[in-house]
N, C-alpha and C positions, 0 to 999 in steps of 0.2 A: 794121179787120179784124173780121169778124163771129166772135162765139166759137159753138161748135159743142159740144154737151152729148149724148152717147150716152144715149140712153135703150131698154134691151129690149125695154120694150113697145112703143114706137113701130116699133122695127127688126123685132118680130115681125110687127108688124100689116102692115109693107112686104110681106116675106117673105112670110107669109100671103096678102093682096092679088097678089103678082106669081102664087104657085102657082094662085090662083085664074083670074085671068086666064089662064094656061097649060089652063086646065082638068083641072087635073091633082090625084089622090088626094094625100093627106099621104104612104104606102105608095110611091108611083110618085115624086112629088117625092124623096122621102129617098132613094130608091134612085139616083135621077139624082145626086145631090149627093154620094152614099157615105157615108149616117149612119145610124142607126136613124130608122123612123117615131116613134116615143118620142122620142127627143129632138128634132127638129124639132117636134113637139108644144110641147114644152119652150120650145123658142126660140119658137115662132110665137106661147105664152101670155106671154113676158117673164122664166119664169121660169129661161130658163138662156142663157149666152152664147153667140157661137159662136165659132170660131177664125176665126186670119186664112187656113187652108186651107178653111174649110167657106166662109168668104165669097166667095173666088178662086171658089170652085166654082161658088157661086151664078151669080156676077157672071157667068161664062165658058161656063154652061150656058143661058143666060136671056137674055145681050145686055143687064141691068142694068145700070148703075154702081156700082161701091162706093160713091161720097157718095150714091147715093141709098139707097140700101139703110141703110146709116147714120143717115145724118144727114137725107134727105129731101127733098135740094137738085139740082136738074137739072144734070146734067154740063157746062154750059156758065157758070154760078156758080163750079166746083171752083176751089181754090186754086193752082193750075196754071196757068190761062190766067188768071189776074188780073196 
């Protein structure tokens, strides 16, 4: 079983990357999500976490996955279907 190590910066840079491709402002992003522009700032630099509701959010406003958002791994890796 492969170990899996959370890392902020990488999860921002996802985060960051998926708004990007949304074509969407930091402002519009965080408002979609219901967080401040500031702290998504926050998150998207590594320097702060997010919750397991700001993640749902993501996940459920985006069509992301949480392991990828996460950890970086395509939904079809998850430890779910293994």
């Amino acid at each position: 079983m492969e170990n899996y190590v959370l890392n902020n910066i990488e999860v921002g840079e996802r985060i960051r990357k998926i708004r990007k491709q949304l074509k969407m402002s930091r402002e519009a992003f965080a408002e979609l999500i219901n967080i401040s522009d500031i702290f998504l700032g926050q998150i998207e630099r590594g320097k702060r976490s997010l919750s397991i509701t700001t993640l749902a959010s993501i996940s459920t406003s985006t069509g992301v996955s949480t392991d990828f958002i996460l950890f970086g791994t395509p939904e079809e890796t998850s430890t779910l279907k293994k």
